[in-house]
LOSEFI-617271 format. One record per residue (C-alpha): x, y, z; residue in three letters; residue number from 1. Coordinates in steps of 0.2 Angstrom, whole numbers, always signed. Layout:
+-------+-------+-------+------+------+
|  east | north |    up | resn | resi |
+-------+-------+-------+------+------+
|     X |     Y |     Z |  ALA |  NUM |
...
+-------+-------+-------+------+------+
END
This chain:
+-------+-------+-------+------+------+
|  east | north |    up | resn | resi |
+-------+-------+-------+------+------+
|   -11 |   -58 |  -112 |  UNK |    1 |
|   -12 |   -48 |  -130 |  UNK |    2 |
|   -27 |   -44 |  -139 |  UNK |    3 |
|   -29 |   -36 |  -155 |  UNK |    4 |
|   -50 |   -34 |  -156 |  UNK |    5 |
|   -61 |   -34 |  -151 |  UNK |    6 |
|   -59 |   -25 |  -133 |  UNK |    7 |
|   -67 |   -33 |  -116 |  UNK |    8 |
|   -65 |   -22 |  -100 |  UNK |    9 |
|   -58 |   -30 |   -86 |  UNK |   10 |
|   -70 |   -37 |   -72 |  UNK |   11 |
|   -64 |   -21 |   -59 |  UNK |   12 |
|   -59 |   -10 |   -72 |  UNK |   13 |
|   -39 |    -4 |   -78 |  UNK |   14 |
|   -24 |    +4 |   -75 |  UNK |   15 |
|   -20 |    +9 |   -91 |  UNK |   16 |
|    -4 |   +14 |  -101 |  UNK |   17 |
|    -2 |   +21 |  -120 |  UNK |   18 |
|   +13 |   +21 |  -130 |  UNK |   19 |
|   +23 |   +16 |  -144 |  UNK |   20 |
|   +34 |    +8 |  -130 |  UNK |   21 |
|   +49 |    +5 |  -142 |  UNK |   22 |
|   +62 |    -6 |  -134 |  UNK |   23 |
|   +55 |    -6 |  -115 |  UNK |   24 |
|   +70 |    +1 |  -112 |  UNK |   25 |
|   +70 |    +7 |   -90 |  UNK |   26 |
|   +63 |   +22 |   -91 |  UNK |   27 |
|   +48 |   +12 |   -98 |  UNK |   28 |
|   +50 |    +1 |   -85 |  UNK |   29 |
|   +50 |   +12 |   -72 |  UNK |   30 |
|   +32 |   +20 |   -79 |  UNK |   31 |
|   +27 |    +2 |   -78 |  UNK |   32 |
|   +30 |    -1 |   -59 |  UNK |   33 |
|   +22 |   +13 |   -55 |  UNK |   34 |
|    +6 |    +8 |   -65 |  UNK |   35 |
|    +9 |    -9 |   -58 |  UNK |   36 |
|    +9 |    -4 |   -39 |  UNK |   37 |
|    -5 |   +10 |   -42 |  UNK |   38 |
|   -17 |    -4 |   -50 |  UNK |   39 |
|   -13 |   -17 |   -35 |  UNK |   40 |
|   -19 |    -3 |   -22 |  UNK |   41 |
|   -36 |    -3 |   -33 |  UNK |   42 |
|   -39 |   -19 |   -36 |  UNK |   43 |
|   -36 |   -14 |   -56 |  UNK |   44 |
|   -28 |   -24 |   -70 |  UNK |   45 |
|   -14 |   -18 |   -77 |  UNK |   46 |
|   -17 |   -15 |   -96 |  UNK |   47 |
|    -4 |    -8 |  -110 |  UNK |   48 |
|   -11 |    -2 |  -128 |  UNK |   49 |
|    +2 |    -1 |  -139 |  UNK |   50 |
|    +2 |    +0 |  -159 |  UNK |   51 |
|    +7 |   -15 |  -172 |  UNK |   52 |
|   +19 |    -3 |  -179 |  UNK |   53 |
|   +29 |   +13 |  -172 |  UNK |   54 |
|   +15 |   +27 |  -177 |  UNK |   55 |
|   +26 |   +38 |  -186 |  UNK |   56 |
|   +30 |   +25 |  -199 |  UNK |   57 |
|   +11 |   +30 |  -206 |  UNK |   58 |
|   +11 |   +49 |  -200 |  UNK |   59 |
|   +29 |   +53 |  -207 |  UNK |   60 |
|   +35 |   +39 |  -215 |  UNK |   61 |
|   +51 |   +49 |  -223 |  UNK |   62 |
|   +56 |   +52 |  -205 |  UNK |   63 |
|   +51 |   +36 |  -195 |  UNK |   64 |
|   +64 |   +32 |  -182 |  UNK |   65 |
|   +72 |   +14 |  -185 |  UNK |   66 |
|   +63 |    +1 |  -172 |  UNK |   67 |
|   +74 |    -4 |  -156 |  UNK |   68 |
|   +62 |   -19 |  -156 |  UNK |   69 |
|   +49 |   -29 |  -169 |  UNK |   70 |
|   +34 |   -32 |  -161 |  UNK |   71 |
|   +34 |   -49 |  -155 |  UNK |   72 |
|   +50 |   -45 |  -145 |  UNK |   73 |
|   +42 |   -28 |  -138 |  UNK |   74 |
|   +26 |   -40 |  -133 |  UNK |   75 |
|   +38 |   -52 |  -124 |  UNK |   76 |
|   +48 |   -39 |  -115 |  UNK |   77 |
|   +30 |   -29 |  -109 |  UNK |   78 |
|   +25 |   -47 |  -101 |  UNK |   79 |
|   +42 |   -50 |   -92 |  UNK |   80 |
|   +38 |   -32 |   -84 |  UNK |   81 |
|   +22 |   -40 |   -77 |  UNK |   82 |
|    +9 |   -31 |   -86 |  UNK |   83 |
|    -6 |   -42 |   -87 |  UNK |   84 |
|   -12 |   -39 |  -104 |  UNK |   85 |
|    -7 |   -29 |  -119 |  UNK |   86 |
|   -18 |   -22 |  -131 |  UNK |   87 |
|   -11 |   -19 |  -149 |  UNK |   88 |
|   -21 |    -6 |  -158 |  UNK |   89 |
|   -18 |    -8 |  -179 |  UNK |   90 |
|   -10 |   +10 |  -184 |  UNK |   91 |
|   -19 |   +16 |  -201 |  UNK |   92 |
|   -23 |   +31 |  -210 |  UNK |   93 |
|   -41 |   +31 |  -202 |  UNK |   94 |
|   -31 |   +28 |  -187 |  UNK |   95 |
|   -20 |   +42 |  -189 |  UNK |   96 |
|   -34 |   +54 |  -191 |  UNK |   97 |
|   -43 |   +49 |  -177 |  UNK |   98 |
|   -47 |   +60 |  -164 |  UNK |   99 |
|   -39 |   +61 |  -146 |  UNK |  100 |
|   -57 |   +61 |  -140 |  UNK |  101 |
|   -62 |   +46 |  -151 |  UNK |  102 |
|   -48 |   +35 |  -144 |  UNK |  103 |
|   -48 |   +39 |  -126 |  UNK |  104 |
|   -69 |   +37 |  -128 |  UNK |  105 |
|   -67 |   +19 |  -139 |  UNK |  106 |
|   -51 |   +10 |  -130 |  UNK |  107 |
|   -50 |   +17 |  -114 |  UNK |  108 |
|   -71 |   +21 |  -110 |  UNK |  109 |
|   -79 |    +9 |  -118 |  UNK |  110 |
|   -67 |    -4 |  -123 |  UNK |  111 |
|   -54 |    -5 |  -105 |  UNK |  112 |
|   -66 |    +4 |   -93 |  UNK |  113 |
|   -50 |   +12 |   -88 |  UNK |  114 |
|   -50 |   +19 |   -69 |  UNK |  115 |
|   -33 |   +24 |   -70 |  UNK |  116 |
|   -20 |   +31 |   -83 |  UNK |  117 |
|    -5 |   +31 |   -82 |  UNK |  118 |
|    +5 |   +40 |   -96 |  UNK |  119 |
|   +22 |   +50 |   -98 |  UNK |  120 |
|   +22 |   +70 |   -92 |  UNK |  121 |
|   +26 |   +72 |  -114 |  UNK |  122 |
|   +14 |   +59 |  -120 |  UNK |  123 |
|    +3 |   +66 |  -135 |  UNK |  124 |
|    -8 |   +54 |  -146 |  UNK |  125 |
|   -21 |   +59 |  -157 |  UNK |  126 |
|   -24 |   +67 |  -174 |  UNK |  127 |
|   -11 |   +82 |  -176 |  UNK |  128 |
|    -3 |   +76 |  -157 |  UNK |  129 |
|   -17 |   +86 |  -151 |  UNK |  130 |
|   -21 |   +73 |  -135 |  UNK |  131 |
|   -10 |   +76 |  -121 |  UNK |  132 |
|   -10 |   +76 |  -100 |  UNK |  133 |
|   -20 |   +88 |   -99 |  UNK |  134 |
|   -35 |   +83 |  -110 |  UNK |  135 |
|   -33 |   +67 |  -102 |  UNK |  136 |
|   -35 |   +73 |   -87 |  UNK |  137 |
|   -51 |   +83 |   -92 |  UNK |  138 |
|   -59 |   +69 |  -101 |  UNK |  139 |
|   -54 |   +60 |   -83 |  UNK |  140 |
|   -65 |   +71 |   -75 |  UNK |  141 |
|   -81 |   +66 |   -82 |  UNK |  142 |
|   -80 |   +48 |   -89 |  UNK |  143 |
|   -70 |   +43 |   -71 |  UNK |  144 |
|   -53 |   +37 |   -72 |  UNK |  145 |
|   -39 |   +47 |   -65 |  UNK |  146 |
|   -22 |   +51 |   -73 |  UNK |  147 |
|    -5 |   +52 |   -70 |  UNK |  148 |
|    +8 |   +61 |   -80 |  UNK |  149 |
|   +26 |   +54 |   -74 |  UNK |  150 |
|   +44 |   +59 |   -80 |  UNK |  151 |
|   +52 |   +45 |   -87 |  UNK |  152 |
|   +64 |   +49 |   -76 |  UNK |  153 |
|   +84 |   +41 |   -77 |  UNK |  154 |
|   +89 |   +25 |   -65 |  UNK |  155 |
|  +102 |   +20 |   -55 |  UNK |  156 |
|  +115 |   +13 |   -68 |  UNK |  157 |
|  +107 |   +21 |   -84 |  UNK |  158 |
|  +116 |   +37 |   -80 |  UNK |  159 |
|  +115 |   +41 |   -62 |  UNK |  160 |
|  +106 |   +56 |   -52 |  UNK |  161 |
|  +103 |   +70 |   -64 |  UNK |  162 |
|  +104 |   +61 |   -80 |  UNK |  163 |
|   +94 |   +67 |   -94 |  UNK |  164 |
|   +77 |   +55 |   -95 |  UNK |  165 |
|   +77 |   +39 |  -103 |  UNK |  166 |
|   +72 |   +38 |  -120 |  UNK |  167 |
|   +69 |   +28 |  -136 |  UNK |  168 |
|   +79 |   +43 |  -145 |  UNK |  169 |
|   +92 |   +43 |  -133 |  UNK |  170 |
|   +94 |   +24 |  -136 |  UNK |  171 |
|   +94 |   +24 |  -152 |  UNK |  172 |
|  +105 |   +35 |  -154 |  UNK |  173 |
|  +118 |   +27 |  -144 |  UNK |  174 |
|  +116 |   +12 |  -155 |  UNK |  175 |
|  +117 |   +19 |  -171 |  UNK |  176 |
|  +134 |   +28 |  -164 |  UNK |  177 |
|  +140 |    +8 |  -162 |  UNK |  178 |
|  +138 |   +11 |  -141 |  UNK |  179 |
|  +131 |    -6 |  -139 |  UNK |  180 |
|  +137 |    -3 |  -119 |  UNK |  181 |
|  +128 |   +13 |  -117 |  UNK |  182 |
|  +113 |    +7 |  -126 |  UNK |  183 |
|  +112 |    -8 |  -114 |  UNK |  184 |
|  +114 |    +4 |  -100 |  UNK |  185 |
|   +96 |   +10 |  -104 |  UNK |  186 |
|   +89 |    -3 |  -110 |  UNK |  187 |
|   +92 |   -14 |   -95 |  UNK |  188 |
|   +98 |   -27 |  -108 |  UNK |  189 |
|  +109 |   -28 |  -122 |  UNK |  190 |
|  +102 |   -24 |  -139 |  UNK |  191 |
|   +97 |   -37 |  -148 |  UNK |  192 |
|   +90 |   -39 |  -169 |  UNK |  193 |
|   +82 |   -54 |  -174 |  UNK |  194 |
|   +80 |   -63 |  -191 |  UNK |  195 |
|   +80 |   -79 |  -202 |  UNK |  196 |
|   +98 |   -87 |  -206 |  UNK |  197 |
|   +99 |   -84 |  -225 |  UNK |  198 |
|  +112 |   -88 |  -238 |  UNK |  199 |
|  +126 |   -77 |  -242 |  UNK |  200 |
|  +141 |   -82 |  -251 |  UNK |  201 |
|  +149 |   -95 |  -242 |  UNK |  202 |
|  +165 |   -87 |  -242 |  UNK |  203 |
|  +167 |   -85 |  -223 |  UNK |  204 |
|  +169 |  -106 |  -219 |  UNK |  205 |
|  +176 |  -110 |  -234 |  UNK |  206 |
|  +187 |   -95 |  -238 |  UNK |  207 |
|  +192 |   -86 |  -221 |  UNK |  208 |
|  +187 |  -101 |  -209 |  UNK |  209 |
|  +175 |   -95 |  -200 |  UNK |  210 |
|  +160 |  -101 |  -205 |  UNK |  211 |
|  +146 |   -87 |  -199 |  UNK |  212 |
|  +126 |   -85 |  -201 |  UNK |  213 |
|  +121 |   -73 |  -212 |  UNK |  214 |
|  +106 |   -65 |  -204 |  UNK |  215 |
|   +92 |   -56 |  -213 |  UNK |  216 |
|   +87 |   -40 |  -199 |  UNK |  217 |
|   +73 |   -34 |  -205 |  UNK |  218 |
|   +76 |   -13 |  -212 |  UNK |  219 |
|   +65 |    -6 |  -203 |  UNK |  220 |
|   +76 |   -12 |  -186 |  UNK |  221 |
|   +88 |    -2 |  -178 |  UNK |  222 |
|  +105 |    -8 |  -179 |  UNK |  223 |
|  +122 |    -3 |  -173 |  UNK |  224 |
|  +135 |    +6 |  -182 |  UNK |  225 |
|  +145 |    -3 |  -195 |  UNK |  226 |
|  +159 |   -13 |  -185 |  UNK |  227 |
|  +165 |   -28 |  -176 |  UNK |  228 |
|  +157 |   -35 |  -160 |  UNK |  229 |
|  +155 |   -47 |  -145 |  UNK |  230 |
|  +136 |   -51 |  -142 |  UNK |  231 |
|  +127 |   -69 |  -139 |  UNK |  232 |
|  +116 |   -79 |  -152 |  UNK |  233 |
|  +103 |   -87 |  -147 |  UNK |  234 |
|   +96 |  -102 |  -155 |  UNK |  235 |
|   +76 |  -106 |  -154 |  UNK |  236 |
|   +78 |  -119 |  -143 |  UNK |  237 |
|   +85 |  -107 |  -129 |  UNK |  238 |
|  +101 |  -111 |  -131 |  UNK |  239 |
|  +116 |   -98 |  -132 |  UNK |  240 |
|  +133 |   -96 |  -138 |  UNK |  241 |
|  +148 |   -83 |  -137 |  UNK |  242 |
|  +148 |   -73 |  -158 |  UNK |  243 |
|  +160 |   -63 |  -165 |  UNK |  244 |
|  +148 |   -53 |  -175 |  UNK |  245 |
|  +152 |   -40 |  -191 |  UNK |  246 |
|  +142 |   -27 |  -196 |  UNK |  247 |
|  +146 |   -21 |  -211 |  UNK |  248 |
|  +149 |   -23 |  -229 |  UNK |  249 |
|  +163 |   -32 |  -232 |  UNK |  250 |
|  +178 |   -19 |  -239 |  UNK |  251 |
|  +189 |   -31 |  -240 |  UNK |  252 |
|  +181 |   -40 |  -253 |  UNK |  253 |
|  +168 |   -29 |  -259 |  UNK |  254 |
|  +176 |    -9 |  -256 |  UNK |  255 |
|  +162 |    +2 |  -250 |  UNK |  256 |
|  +150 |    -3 |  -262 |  UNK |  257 |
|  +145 |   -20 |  -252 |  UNK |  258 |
|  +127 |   -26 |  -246 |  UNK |  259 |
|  +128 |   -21 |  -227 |  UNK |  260 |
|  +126 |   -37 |  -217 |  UNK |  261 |
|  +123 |   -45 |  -201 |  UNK |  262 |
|  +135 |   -60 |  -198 |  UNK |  263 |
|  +139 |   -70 |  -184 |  UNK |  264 |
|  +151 |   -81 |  -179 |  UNK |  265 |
|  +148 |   -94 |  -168 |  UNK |  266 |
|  +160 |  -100 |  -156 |  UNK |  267 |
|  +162 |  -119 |  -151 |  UNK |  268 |
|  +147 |  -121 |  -161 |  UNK |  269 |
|  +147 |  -135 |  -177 |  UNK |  270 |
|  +130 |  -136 |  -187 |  UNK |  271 |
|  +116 |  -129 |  -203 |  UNK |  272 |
|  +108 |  -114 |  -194 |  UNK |  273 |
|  +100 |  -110 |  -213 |  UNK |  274 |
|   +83 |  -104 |  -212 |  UNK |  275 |
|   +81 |  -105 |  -192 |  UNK |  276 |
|   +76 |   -88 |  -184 |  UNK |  277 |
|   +92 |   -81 |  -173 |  UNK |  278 |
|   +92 |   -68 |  -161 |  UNK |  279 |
|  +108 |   -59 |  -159 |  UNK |  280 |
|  +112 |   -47 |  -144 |  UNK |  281 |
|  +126 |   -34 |  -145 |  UNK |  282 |
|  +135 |   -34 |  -128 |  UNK |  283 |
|  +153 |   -26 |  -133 |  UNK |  284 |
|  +160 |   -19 |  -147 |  UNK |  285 |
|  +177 |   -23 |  -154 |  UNK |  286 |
|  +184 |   -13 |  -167 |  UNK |  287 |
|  +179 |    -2 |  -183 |  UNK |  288 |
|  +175 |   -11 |  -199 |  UNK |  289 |
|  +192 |   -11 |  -209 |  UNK |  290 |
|  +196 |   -17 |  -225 |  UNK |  291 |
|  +213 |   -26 |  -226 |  UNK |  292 |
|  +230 |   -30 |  -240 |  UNK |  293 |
|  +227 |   -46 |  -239 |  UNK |  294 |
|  +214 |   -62 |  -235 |  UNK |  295 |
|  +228 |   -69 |  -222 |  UNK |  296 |
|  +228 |   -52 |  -212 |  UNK |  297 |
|  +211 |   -52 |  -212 |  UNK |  298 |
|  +210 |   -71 |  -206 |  UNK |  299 |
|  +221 |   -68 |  -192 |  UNK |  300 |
|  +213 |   -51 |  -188 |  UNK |  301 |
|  +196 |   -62 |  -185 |  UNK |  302 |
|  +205 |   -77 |  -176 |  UNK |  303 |
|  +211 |   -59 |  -163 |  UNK |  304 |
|  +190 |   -54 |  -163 |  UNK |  305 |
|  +185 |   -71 |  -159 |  UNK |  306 |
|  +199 |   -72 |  -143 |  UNK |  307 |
|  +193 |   -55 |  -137 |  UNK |  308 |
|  +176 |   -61 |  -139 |  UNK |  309 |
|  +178 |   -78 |  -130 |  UNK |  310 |
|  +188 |   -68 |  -115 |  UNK |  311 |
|  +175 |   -53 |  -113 |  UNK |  312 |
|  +160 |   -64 |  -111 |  UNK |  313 |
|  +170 |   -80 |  -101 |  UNK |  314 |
|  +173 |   -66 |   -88 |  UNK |  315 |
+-------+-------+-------+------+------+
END
């Protein structure tokens, strides 16, 4: 269930979590079974409040960290982890200069009757980040919910016993470096952007022979480094297919100075994907972005990219 206002308190009261929770990656996760197996021993719903965009795009907008997810895929991914409602809170300037006091005594007193909380051990919220664990936990003590601060700590297969914790930085970062296999590694899933199929300039079907849908990411979504890669497309009516997928800005065609895009190329796959919203996950990558002599070496260079990609995710 997601609500945006107003708020209605559970029946027997919440187990509540805060957070940007930008791409749900595991270590999000994690913190979310935890919550999940602490509210089952109470009797509580499990509640998460989140924000309709990533807080620092109103605080600091010069420095906002690019989205791992938009927010209809964060909400999907949150229900898949069992949560029983989410709560998206609209982030504003009044929001921004809100109190830590003021939201914990609106959304999690009054508006969640929140008996738990369950938060990261770094958490901060509030104006000038000044709500943390330990006001929490004082504020705990008289309204009557407990908290817990827990390490987001690293899981088996997102880097093993002593990894550094998992983080929306961390994942980022790995993405934007073109580690579409690292990045997957922590976010329990590949990568994925999503878009409208817009119109580019035709050139790929009837130029190069490989038709591909040009897919308008919105800017504010984190992509991976200019290059070639092996991911899956996924059409609105659940189905999938194996795409070679670029990118990049072209250099062949356009030097340095091209529009970067996101294309795909859609094997085994015959049909007008124009104007239909696409999802594209980034499983492997291929090769750096090149720019070749000629439009035959770059036509057999994409008929290699489209083998690897067809063998890598038969196998």
């Amino acid at each position: 269930m997601t609500d945006s206002a107003p708020l209605a308190p559970p029946a027997a009261g919440s187990a509540v979590t805060i957070g940007a929770y930008d791409g749900v990656h595991l270590g999000h996760r994690a913190l979310l079974a935890e919550l999940k197996t602490r509210a089952e021993a109470n009797g509580l719903a499990t509640v998460v409040v989140t924000f309709d965009r990533h807080p620092a795009a109103v605080v600091r907008p010069e420095s906002a960290p690019l989205l791992l997810c938009d927010l209809d895929q964060k909400l999907e991914l949150l229900a898949s982890a069992g949560v029983d409602r989410t709560v998206v809170v609209r982030f504003d300037e009044e929001r921004a200069n809100e109190s830590a006091e003021e939201f914990v005594t609106r959304e999690l007193v009054e508006g969640l009757d929140a008996r738990l909380v369950v938060v990261g051990e770094d958490f901060h919220f509030g104006h000038g980040r000044k709500g943390n664990v330990a006001l929490l936990t004082e504020m705990g003590s008289v309204a009557g919910f407990a908290v817990d601060g827990v390490a987001l700590s690293s899981e088996a297969g997102a880097g093993g016993a002593g990894a550094p914790a998992v983080s929306s930085t961390r994942v980022r970062t790995l993405v934007s470096q073109g580690d579409v296999e690292g990045a997957s590694k922590l976010l329990g899933r590949p990568h994925q952007v999503r878009g409208p199929v817009v119109t580019g300039d035709r050139r790929g079907g009837a130029e190069l022979g490989f038709p591909t849908a040009n897919i308008a990411v919105p800017a504010e979504v984190c992509l991976p480094a200019p290059g070639i890669y092996a991911g899956w497309y996924e059409r609105p009516d659940g189905s999938r297919f194996r795409s070679a997928a670029s990118v990049g800005r072209r250099p062949t065609f356009y030097g340095a100075d091209g529009e970067l895009l996101v294309e795909a190329f859609l094997l085994d796959f015959s049909g007008d994907l124009y104007g239909e919203p696409a999802r594209l996950s980034f499983v492997h990558r291929l090769r750096d972005e090149l720019a070749f002599d000629s439009v035959d070496e770059l036509v057999a260079q994409m008929g290699r990219d489209v083998e690897r990609t067809r063998s890598l995710l038969t196998h």
